[in-house]
C-alpha positions in Angstrom: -3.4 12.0 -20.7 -5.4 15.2 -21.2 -5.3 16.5 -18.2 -4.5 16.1 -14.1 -6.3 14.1 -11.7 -6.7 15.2 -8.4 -7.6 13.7 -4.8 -10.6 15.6 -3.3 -12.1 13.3 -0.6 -10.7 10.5 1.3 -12.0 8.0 3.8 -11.4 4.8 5.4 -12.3 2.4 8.6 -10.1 1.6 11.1 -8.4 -1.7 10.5 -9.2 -4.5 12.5 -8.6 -8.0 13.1 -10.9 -10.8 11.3 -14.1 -11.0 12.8 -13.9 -8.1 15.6 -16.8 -6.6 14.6 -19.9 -8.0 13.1 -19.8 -6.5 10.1 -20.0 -7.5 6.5 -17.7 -6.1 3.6 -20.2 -3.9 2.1 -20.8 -2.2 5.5 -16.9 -1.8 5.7 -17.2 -0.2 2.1 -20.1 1.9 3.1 -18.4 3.6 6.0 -15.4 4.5 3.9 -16.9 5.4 1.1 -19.4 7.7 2.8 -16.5 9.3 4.1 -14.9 9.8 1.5 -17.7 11.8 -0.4 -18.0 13.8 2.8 -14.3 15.0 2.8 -14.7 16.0 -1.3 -18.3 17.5 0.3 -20.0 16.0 -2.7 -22.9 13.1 -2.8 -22.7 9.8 -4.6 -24.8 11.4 -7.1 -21.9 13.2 -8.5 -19.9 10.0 -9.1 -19.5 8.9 -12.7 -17.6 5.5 -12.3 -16.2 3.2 -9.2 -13.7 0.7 -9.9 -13.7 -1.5 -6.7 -10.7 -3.4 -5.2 -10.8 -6.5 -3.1 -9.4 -9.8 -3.0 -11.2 -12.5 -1.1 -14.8 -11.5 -1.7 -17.1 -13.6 -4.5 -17.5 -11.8 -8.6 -19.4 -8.4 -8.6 -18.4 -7.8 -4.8 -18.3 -4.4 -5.6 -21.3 -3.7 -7.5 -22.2 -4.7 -3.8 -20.4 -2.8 -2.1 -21.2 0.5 -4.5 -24.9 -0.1 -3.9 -24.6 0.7 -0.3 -23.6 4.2 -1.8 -26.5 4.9 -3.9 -28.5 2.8 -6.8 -27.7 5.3 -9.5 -26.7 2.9 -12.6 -23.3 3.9 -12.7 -20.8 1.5 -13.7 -19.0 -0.8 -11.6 -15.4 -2.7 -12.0 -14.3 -5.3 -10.0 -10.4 -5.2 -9.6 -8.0 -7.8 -8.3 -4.6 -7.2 -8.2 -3.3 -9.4 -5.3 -2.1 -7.2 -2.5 -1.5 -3.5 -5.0 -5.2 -4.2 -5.8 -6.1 -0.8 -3.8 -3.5 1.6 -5.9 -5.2 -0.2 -8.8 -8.0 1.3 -8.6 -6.8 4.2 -7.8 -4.5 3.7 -11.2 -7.9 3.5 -13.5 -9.5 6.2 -11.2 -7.0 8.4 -12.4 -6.9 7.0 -16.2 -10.9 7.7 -16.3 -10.1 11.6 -15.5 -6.7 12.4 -16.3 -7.8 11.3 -20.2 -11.2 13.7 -20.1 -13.6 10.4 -19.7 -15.0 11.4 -16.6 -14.7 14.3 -14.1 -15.7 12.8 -10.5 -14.8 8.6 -9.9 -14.6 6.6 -6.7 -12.2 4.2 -5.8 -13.5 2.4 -3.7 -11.1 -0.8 -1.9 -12.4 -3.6 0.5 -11.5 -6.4 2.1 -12.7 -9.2 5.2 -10.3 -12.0 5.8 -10.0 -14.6 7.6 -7.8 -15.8 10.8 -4.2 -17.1 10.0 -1.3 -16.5 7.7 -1.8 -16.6 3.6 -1.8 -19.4 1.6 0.3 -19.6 -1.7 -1.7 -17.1 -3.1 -3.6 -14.1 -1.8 -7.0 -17.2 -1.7 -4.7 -19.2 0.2 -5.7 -21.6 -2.6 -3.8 -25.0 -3.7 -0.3 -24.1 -4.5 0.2 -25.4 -7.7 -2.6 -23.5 -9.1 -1.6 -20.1 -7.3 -1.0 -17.4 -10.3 2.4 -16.8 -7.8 3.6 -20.8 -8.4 6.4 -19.4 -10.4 7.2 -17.1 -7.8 7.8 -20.2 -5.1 9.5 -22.2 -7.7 12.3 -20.0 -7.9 12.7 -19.2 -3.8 12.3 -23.4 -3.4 15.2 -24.1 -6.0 17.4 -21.8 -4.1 16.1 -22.5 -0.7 13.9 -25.3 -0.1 10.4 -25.0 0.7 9.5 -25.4 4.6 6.4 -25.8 6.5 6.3 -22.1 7.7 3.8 -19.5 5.8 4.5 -19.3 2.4 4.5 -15.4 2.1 6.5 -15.0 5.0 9.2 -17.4 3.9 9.0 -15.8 0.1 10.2 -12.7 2.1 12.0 -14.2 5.0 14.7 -15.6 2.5 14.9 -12.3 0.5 15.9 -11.0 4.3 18.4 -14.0 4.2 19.9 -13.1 0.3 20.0 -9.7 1.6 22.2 -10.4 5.1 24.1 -12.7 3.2 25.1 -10.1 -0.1 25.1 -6.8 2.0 26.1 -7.5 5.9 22.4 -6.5 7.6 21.6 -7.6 10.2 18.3 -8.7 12.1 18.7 -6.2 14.1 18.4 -3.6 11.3 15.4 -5.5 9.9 13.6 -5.1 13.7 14.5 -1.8 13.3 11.6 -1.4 10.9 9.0 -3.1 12.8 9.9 -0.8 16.3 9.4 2.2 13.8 6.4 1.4 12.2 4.9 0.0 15.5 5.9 3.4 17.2 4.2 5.3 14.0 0.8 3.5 14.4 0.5 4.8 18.1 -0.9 8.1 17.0 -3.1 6.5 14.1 -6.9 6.4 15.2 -7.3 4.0 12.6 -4.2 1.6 12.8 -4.8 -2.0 14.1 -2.1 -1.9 16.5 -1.5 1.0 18.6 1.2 -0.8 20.9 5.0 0.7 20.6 7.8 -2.2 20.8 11.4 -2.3 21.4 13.8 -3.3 18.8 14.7 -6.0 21.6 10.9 -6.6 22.4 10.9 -6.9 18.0 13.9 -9.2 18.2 12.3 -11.6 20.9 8.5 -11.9 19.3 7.6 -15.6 17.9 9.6 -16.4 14.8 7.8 -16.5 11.4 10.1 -17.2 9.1 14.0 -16.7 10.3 15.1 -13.5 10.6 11.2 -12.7 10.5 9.3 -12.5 13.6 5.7 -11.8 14.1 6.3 -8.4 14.9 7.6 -7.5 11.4 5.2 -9.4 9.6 1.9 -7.4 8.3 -1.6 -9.1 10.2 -4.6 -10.3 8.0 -7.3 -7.5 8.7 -11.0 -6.4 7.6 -11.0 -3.0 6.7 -11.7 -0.2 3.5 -10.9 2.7 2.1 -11.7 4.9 -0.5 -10.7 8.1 -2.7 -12.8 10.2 -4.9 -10.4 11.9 -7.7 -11.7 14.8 -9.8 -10.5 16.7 -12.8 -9.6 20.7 -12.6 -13.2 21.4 -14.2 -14.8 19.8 -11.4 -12.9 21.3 -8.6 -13.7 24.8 -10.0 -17.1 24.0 -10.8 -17.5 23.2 -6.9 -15.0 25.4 -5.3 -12.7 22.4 -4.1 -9.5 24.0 -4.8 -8.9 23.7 -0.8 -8.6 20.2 -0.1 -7.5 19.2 -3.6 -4.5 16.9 -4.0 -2.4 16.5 -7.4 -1.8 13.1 -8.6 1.4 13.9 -10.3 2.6 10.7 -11.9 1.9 7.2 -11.2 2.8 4.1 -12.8 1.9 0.6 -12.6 4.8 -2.3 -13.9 4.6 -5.9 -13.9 7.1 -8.7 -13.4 9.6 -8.9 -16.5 12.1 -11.4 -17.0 14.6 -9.8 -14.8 12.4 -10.4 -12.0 13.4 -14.7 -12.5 16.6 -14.5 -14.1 18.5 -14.4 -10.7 16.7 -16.9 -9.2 17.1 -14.5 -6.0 13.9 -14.0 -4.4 14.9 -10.0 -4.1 13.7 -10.0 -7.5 11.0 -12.4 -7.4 9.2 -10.7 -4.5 9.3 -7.1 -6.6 12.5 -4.9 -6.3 12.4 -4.9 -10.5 9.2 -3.7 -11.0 9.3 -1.5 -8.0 12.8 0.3 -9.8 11.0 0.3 -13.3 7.4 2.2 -11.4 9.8 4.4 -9.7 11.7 5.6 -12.9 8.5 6.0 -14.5 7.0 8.0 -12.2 10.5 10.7 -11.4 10.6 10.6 -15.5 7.2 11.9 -15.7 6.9 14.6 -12.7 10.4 15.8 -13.1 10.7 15.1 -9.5 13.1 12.8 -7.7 13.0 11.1 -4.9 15.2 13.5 -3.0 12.2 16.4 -3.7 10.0 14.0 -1.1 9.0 14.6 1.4 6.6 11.7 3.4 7.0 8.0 1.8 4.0 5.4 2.4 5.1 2.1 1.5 4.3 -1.7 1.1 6.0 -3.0 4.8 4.5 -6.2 4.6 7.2 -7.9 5.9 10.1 -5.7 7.4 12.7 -6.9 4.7 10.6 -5.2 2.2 10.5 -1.8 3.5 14.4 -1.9 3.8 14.5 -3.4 -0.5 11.9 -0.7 -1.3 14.3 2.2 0.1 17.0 1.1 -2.2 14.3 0.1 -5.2 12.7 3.9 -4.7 16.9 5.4 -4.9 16.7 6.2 -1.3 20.2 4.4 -0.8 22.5 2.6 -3.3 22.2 -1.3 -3.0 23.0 -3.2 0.4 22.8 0.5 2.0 19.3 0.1 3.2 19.7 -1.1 6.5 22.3 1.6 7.4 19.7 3.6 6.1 17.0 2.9 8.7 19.9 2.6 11.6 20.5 6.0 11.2 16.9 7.2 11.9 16.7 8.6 8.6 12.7 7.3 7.7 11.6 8.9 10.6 10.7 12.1 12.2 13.8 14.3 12.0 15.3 12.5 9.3 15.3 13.0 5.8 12.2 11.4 4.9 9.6 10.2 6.9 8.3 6.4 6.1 5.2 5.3 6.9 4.0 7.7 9.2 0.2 5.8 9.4 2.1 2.9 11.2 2.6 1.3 7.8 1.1 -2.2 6.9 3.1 -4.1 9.8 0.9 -2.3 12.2 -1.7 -0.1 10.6 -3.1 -3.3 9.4 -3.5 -4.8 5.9 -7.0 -5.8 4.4 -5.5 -6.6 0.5 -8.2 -4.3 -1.0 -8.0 -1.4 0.9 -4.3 -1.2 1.6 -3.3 1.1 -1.6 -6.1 3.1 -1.1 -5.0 3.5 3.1 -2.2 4.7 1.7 -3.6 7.1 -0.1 -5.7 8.5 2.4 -3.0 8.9 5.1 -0.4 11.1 2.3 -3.3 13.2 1.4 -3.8 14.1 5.0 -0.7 14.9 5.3 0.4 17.0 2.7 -3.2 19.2 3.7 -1.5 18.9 6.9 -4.3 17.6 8.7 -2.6 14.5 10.3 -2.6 15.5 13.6 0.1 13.8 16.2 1.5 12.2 13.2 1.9 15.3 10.7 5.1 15.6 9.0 6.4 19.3 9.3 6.1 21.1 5.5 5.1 17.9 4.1 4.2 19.0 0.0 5.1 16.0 -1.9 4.7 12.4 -1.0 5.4 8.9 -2.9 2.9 5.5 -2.3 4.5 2.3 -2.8 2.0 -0.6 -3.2 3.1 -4.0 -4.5 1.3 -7.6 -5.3 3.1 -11.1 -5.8 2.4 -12.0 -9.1 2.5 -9.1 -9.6 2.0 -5.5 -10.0 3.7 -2.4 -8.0 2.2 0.8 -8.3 4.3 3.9 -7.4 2.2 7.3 -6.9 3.4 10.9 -6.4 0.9 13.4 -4.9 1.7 17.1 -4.7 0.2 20.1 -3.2 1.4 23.7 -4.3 
């Protein structure tokens, strides 16, 4: 790359359940992207290129979406990346400026759903012709298949593999949810704003055993967006105050390790969530003990807790001892998803990465308010898709 990309403006709704509000997902887009090009304090007209995320809406969605922006010719991309399609476009944001093609981009990610659990696939489309059929095929050879939500059972059985191997227990994966649920209740823009017991966790409906609903990330409408800028067009414009370093980032894919188990630890992303990681502490010349905030793809408890040991938080199995210990939280060592994460923020596929995003660059201005994480200066996203893609992102601020 020829140079650094940096965040400059961020923006996003607050997330919501399906069909709360009447609106449509370029009105979603709109309102995030408008605030995002506040924040930088620069007009669309200054935007070079958007690549736009989303999951669920119909081809050239975010030529629709941009257009609500401004109709100044620029081009568009449509990006789909199952649920790491946010960070994605954040990911070719960062390519277009970090390599001297552009100066100023928007990433722009969106997303309306609909009622109900996932299908097979992020379309909930037939199951055999889901790109994540391969996926299932390994979790049913080694558990079955059973009439429960196919995501949440992928998941739920990791949970199982990972009791079964290591000793944690349910309780450890509530643990997760009553954090994350207690995070969201100072996020103006989190979903759910309600604070639950481990107990109240424990006793919720069951999903997929050990996974209750209150450790299971909701469908949700919502967006988000990011403008990222080289160093020639932050000095140009006097930005240098609410810029944000991207300081590595990488994006991995699955890889043969990720079947050759045939545990679904692997299949639902620990591999390529170890191999992004590596990258990205290669490249920066940080670790992950030089972090400070950590937001990360919760969308079922058991993932947060296979992401601390895939990110070197913990060795192997210690990941539950980990989050018993209050250590991802405020007055432990790092603090994980402070935003309320996706079990609670909300998670509208599209936006989620980009959410992410907007939350770590707040804090490490130290703008977050109730949530701000004391001294925060460097901060890791974690955003992952079945089928599959995990971007890992570190931001700085000197």
């Amino acid at each position: 790359m020829a140079g650094t990309a940096y965040v400059i403006g961020v923006g996003m709704t607050r997330f919501e359940k399906p069909e709360t509000r009447d609106w449509q997902y370029w009105d979603m887009a709109k309102e995030a992207g408008e605030a995002a090009l506040a924040d930088a304090g620069i007009g669309y007209d200054a935007v070079e290129q958007v690549p736009g995320g989303y999951c669920h809406q119909p081809s050239t969605a975010g030529q629709r979406a941009a257009y609500e922006l401004g109709l100044t010719g620029v081009p568009v991309y449509n990006v789909n990346n199952n649920c790491a399609t946010g960070a994605t476009a954040l990911m070719l944001a960062r390519q277009f400026v970090a390599s001297g093609l552009n100066d100023c981009v928007l990433a722009l990610g969106f997303e309306k759903m609909k009622r109900g659990a996932l299908g097979a696939g992020a379309d909930g489309g037939d199951f055999a012709a889901s790109p994540v059929a391969r996926h299932y095929g390994v979790m049913a050879a080694a558990h079955g298949f059973e009439p429960t939500p196919p995501t949440a059972q992928i998941f739920g059985n990791a949970a199982r593999e990972h009791m079964a191997r290591y000793g944690t227990t349910a309780e450890q994966l509530a643990m997760v949810g009553a954090k994350n649920h207690r995070h969201s209740a100072h996020n103006p823009y989190a979903q759910f704003r309600d604070v639950y017991t481990v107990e109240e966790v424990l006793a919720s409906r069951t999903v997929h055993r050990p996974l209750t609903k209150l450790q299971c990330s909701p469908t949700s409408d919502g967006a988000a967006a990011a403008v990222v800028a080289s160093e020639r067009f932050i000095r140009a414009h006097g930005l240098a105050d609410r810029a944000v370093e991207i300081a590595a980032q990488a994006m991995t894919t699955d890889t043969e390790e990720s079947f050759a188990s045939g545990s679904c630890i692997d299949v639902v992303g620990a591999p390529m969530t170890r191999a992004a990681a590596r990258q990205v502490y290669a490249a920066s010349g940080l670790g992950i003990e030089d972090v400070d905030v950590i937001e990360l793809h919760d969308c079922f408890s058991v993932n947060e807790l296979l992401t601390y040991e895939a990110l070197g938080m913990c060795a192997a199995g210690e990941s539950g001892k980990l989050i018993a210990d209050g250590a991802t939280t405020y007055g432990g060592r790092w603090v994980v998803n402070p935003s309320g994460g996706l079990i609670s923020k909300g998670h509208p596929l599209g936006a989620t990465g980009l959410a992410q995003t907007a939350e770590l660059v707040w804090q490490l201005r130290g703008t977050a308010g109730p949530r701000q994480v004391p001294g925060a200066r460097t901060a890791l996203a974690h955003n992952i898709g079945l089928g599959g893609a995990a971007v890992v992102t570190l931001f700085r601020r000197g």
